[in-house]
N, C-alpha and C positions, 0 to 999 in steps of 0.2 A: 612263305606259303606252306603250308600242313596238309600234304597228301595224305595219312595217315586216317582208317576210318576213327570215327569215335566210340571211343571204349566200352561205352554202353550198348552200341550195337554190334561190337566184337561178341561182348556178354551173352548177350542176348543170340546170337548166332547159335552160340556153344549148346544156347539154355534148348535152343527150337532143335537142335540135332540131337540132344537127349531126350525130348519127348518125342522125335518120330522112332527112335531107336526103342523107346518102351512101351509105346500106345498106338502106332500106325503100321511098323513094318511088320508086327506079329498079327495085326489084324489082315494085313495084305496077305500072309501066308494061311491065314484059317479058311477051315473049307473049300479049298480049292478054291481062295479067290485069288491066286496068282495067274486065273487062267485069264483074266483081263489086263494081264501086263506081259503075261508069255507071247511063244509062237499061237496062241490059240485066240488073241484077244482080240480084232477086229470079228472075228466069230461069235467071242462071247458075250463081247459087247452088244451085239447089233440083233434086234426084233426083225429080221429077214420078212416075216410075214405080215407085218403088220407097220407097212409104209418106210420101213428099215431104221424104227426109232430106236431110242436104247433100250436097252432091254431093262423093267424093273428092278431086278436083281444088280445089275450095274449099278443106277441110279439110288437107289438104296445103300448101298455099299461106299458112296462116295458120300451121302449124307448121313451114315454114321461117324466117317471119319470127321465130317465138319461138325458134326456135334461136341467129338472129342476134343478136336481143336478151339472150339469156342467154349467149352468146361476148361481147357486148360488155361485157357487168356492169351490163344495164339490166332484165333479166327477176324476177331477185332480189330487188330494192331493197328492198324494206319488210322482208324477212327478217332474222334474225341473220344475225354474218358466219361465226357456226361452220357457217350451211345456204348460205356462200355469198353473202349478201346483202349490203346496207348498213346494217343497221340502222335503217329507216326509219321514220318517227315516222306517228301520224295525221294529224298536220298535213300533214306530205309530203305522205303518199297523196292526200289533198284537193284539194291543190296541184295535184300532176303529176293527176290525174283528171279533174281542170275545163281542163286546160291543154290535154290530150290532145283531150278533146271538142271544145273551142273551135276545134279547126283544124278541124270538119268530118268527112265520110266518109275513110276512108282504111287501108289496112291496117294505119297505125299504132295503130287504135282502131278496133277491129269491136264495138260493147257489145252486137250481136246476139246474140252464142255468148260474152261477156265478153273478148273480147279485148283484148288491149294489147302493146305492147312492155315495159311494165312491169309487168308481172303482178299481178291483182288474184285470188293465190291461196289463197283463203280456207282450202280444205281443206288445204294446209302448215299454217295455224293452226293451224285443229283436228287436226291431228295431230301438231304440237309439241304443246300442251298435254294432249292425252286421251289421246293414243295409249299403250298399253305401251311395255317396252322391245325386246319383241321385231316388234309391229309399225312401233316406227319404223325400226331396222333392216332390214324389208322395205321400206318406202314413203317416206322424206323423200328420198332424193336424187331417186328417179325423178318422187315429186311437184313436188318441189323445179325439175327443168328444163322440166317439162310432160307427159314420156314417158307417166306413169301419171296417172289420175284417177279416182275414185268420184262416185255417185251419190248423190244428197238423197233418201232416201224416208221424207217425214213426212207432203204431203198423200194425206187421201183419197176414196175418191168421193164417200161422204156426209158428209163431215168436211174441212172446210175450212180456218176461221181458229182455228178452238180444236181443238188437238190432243188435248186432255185427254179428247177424245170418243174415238179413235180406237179402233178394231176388232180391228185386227192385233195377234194376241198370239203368244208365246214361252214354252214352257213346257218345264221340265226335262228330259232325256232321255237317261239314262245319263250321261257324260261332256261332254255338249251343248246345244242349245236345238231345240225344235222351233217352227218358224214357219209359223204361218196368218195371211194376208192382202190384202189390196189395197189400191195407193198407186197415186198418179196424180200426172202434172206432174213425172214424175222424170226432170230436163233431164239431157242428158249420156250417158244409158244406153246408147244405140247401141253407144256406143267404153269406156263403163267399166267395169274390170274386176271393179268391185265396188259395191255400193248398200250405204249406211248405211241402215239399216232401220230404224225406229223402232218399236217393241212395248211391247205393257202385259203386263208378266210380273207383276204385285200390281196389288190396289189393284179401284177403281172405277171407272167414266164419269166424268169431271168431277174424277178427282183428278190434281193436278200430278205427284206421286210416283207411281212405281211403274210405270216407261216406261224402257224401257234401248234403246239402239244398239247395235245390230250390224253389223259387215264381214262384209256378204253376198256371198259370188262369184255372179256375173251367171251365170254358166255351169252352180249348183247347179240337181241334179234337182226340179222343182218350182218354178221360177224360170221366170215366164214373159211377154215382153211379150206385153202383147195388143195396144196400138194404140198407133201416134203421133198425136196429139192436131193436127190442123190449126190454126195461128191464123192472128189479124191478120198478122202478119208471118213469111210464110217465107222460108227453109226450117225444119222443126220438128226438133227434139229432145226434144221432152219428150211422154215415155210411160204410159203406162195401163198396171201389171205386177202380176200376180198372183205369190202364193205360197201353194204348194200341201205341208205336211208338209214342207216346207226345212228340213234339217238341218245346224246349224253346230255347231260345237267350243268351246267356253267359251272359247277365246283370241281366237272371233270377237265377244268383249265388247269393245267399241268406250266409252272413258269410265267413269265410275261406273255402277255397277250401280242400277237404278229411279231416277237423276237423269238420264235421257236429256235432257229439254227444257233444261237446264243448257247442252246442246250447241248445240241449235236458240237458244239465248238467244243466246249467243255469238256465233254466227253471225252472226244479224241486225243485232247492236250494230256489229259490227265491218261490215259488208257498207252497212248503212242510211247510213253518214254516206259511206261514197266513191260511193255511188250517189245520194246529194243533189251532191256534187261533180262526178261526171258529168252529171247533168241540167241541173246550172246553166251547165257548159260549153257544151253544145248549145244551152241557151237562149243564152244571148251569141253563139254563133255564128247560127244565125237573127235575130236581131239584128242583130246587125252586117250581114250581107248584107244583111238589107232597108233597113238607113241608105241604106247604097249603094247601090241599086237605084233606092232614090226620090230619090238625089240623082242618079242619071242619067233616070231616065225622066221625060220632058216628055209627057202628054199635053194636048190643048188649050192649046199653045201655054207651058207654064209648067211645072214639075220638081213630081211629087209630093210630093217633101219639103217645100214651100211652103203643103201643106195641113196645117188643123191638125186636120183629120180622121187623116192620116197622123201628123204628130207625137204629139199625146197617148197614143195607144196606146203609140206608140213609148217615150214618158217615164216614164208607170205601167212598164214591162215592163223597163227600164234600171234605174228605181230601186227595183224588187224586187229584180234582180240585186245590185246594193250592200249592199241591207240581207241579202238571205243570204247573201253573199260575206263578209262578217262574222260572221254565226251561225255558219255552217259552220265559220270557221278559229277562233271561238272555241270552239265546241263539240271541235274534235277536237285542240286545244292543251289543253282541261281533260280530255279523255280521256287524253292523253299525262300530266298534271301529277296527276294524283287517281284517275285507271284508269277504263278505260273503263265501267263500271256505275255510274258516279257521274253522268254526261250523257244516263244514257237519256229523259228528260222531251227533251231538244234534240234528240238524235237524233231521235226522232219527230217535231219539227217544223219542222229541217231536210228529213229525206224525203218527207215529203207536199207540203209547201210547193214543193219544188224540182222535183219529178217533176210536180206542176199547171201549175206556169209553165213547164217545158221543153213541154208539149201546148200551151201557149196560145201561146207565142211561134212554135213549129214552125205552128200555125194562121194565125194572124196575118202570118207568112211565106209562105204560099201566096197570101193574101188582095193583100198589099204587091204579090208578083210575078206575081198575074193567073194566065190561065190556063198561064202558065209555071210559075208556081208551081206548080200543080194535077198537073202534069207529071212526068213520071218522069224528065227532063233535068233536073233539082234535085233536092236532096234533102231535102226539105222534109215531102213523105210519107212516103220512109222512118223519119227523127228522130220524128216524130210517132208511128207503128205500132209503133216498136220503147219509147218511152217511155211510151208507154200502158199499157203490160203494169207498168209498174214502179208503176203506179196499184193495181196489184192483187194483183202478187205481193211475198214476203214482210211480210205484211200492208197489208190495203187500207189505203187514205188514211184510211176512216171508223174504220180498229181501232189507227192512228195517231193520230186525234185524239181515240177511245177511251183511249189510254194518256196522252198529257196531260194530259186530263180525269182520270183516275185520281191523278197526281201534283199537279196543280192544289188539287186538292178533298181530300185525303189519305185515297184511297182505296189507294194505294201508297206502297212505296220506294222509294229510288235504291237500294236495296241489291245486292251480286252477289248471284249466287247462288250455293248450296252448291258449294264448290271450286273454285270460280272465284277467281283470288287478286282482291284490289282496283287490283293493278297491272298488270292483265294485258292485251296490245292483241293 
């Protein structure tokens, strides 16, 4: 067996730390826009008066870098090369996800609003694979560079982790669908110009079938935010939107018809393992800084590191890192060799497992550097506020080790699902 990565994504590592070192981290320093990664940046970020969105100037600032990134041929990468890409494997993503984190805050990796220079653009996914052929001819290229994006709307107010419950339904209407409902937590919406809408057109509460996706224009009469949602970590994007008698056109079928969670599976399979890859990044970077920290700070005469109140935390939280750093690149090498529906028992226990320890180490990180740590001059509470959320969204850690326990005990399958090929990333 050959643990070793593959040399062309060594290369390639080298090549993406040499273009954030000449095209990103100079642009991070111009104009004071270091004030969205400083002590000042949940401020700087955040439109306070106007619903607490982000501020233009933020948003702006993160879409020039993805410009750069995608003039370089680093925005694409996981893509085919017919959308432009590299053809990137899960492994890659994995790779460059953890690699990205581990340097830290920086516009290279904002995982606040999912940012990167390498794009972690799911929705090109799903719209190579679901889309028509007349919707991908409106949407892959401008999804493809960043220009355009839709909205996720599956959760809802009373309806959380099982969608099978869900309220909002779509019914026939001459030529169309008509849509009643309401979704919440639908990140993105501010700026997108579309919300996949999740509806029960058949079927019953509690059944899998009979829930279709729809390309909902944000702008349809009857389409209505009602609130952005404040969290732990601002600035917010994610909304509370009603729909009121929304009418779409049968071309706004978005996937197969009553296999909508098919999509939402998808989704998550593919999202779940670069987002244990990112948390484990952040975790090694809180990490590492606190090695450092305790190997300079001498209280009472002697260097923190010397205690072994400070090391053993230190050792458990290294050698989690290891043993998931392993999981995770075996898990998305057997995604890449067997298709991604074949890992889902891993995926799940790469993401809970990795999104826990990036909270414990970002903690243990304040703890290390004191009331420095505690401090908005580190960013120790930010990593912590922003991966907490990932404890709870697309499914909690409990409805994660809910699905192992399901494969464990053979209450489930690795099976795809209907229309999902077995080789599909």
């Amino acid at each position: 067996m050959d643990f070793d990565l593959p040399t062309t994504l060594v290369a390639y590592l080298a090549e993406l730390d040499d273009f954030i070192d000449r095209e990103i981290r100079p642009l991070e320093q111009e104009d004071d826009n270091v004030r969205f990664f400083d002590h000042r940046r949940e401020y700087a970020r955040t439109d306070w008066d106007n619903g607490g969105l982000p501020r233009r100037e933020w948003e702006d600032l993160l879409g020039e870098a993805r410009r750069r990134a995608d003039a370089a041929g680093h925005y694409r990468y996981p893509f085919p090369q017919e959308y432009g890409g590299r053809n990137g494997t899960n492994l890659d993503m994995a790779v460059i996800r953890e690699h990205l984190t581990s340097k830290g805050l920086g516009l290279h990796c904002d995982l606040q609003n999912e940012h990167a220079v390498v794009g972690n653009n799911v929705g090109l996914l799903l719209m190579i694979h679901y889309g028509s052929d007349a919707q991908k001819a409106e949407w892959t290229e401008e999804l493809a560079d960043g220009r355009r994006s839709f909205a996720f709307g599956i959760t809802e107010p009373r309806h959380g982790s099982d969608a099978t419950y869900m309220e909002t339904s779509a019914i026939r209407d001459g030529d169309g669908w008509l849509i009643n409902g309401e979704k919440t937590w639908n990140t993105g919406v501010h700026t997108a110009q579309h919300d996949i809408i999740f509806a029960r057109t058949s079927g019953r509460a509690g059944d899998g079938d009979g829930i279709t996706a729809f390309l909902v224009p944000t702008d349809s009469n009857g389409f209505k935010v009602e609130e952005y949602l404040w969290t732990f970590n601002m600035p917010t994007d994610h909304a509370r939107i009603s729909l009121t008698n929304v009418w779409v056109p049968e071309a706004a079928v978005f996937g197969p018809e009553e296999h909508g969670l098919e999509i939402v599976q998808h989704f998550f399979n593919e999202n779940r393992i670069r987002q244990a890859a990112s948390s484990l990044g952040a975790a090694q970077y809180c990490i590492n800084e606190s090695v450092d920290y305790a190997k300079e700070r001498a209280p009472f005469g002697k260097s923190l590191s010397s205690n072994q109140g400070i090391q053993f935390p230190m050792v458990e939280m290294e050698t989690q890192c290891e043993m998931l750093r392993a999981l995770i690149h075996k898990t998305a090498w057997s995604m890449d060799t067997h298709g991604a529906f074949s890992q889902s028992q891993r995926v799940s226990m790469c993401n809970y497992w990795s999104n826990r320890l990036c909270c414990q180490a970002a903690d243990w990180a304040m703890q290390v550097h004191g009331g420095l740590g505690y401090s908005r001059h580190k960013p120790f509470e930010h990593i912590y506020r922003h991966h907490r959320r990932y404890r709870i969204t697309e499914g909690t850690e409990e409805i994660q080790m809910r699905r192992v326990a399901g494969y464990l005990f053979g209450f489930m399958k690795q099976d795809a699902p209907k229309g999902v090929g077995a080789t599909s990333r």
